[in-house]
N, C-alpha and C positions, 0 to 999 in steps of 0.2 A: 341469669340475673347477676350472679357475682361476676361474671364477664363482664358487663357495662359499668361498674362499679371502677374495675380494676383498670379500664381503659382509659378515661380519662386521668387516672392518677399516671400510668405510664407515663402520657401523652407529657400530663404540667411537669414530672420528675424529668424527662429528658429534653423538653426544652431547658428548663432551670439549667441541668448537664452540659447543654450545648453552650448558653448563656455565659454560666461560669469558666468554659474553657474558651471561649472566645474572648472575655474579658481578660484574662493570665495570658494569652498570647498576647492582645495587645499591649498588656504592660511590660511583656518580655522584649517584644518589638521594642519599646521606647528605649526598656532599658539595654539593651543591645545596639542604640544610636547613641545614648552615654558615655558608654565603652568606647566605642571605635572614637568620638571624639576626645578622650581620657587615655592615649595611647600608652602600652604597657613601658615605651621607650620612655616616660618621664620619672619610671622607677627607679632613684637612686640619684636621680638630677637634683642640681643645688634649687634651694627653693628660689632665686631669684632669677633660674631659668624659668622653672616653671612658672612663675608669675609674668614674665614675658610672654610666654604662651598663649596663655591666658589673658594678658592685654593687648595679644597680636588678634586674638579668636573677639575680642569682643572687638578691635575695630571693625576687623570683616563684618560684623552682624550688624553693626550701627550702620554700615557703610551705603550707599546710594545702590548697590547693584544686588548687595543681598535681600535690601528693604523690595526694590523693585521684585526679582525672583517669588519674593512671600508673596508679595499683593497679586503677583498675577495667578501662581501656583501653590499655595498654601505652604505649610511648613516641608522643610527638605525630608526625603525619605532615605537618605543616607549622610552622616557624613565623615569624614577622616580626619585625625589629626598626624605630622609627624616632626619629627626635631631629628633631622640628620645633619653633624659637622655643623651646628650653628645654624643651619636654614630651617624656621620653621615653617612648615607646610601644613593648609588647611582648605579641604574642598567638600563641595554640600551637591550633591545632585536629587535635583528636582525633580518629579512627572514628568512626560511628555520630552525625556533625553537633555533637559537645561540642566548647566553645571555651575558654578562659580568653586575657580582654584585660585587661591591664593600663597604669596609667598613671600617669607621677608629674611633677607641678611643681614643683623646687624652689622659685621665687621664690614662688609664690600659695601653697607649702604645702599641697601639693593631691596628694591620692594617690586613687587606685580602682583596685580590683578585681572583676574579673564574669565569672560562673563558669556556664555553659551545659552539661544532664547530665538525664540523663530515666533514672529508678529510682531518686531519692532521697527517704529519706522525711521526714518532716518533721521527725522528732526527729535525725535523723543532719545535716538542714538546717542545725539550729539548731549544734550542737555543733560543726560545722564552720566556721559563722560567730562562733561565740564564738573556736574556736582560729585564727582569723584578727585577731581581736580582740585578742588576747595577742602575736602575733606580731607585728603592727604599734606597739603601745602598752606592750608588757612587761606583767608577771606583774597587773596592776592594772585593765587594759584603757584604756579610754574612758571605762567607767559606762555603758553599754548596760543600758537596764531592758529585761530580756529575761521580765520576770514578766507583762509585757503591750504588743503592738502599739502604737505611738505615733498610727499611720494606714495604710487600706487601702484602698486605689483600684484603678481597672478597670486592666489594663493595655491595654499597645499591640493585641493581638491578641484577637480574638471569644473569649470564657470563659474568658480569663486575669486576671489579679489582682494586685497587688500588697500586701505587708506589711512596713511596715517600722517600726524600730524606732531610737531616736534614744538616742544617749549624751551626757556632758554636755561632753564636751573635745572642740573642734576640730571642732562640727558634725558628730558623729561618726553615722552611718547604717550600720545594717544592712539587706539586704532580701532577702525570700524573692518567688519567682514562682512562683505557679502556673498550669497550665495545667488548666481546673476544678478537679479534686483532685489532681492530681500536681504535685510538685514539680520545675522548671524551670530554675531560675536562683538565683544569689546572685550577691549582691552588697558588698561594703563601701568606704565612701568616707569621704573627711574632708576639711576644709578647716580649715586653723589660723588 
């Protein structure tokens, strides 16, 4: 009789057990995506670097390809920050192998962004690369002739592709990647 007693108590104490250490991992999870985006390299940086940082990391997040990334694959399950020589670096990868790496130079004027995502089709490619376009340069863009490819090469990997498309401010580049006919990748860059 004290047997049946004592079994259900087991039973609620190590669910409750299991409960509570599944809850602490996952906030150790989050706080360990805190981290890695709060890199130990901003230790000792003047504070008006790191609010650069910090105003480079919030465009990324406001930006057209991160906003997309979220909506299709929920919040990122990694991400990095880094500041080497004045370039700060910020990349988030998502489920299902999608990445979004970003990168800006103040001094060379040097910005890009590159956007990894497999089920985008070409016209939503395109329309996400112009609203990156406006986001970086205001309501006016660069001048990306998006009426036709500038140039289209093999890419890095067997039956991938590349298309990209050039505007007239600041070496301004767009590029779609395919992988034979699916779309792959974007990209946009610039140098001033």
């Amino acid at each position: 009789m004290a047997r049946s007693v004592l079994t259900p108590a087991r039973f609620v104490t190590g669910a409750c057990i299991a409960i509570a250490m599944s809850l602490i991992g996952c906030a150790s999870k989050l706080e360990r995506q805190a981290t890695r985006c709060t890199p130990d390299s901003l230790r000792g940086v003047a504070a008006a670097r790191q609010k650069a940082v910090r105003e480079f990391r919030a465009r990324v997040t406001s930006g057209p390809f991160y906003r997309e990334l979220v909506q299709r694959l929920g919040q990122p399950e990694a991400c990095d920050l880094a500041l080497d020589e004045g370039v700060i670096r910020v990349s988030y990868r998502f489920r299902s192998g999608a990445t979004l790496e970003a990168r800006i130079n103040p001094e060379a004027e040097l910005t890009e962004q590159r956007m990894r995502l497999q089920g985008v089709d070409r016209k939503r490619a395109i329309k996400l690369l112009k609203q990156a376009e406006h986001t970086s340069f205001g309501k006016d863009g660069c001048g990306i002739g998006w009426d036709r490819p500038a140039e289209e090469s093999r890419g890095r990997q067997a039956g991938s592709r590349e298309v990209s498309y050039e505007g007239e401010t600041c070496n301004c580049r767009a590029r779609v990647t395919y992988q034979n006919d699916s779309v792959v990748g974007l990209g946009l860059s610039s140098a001033c």
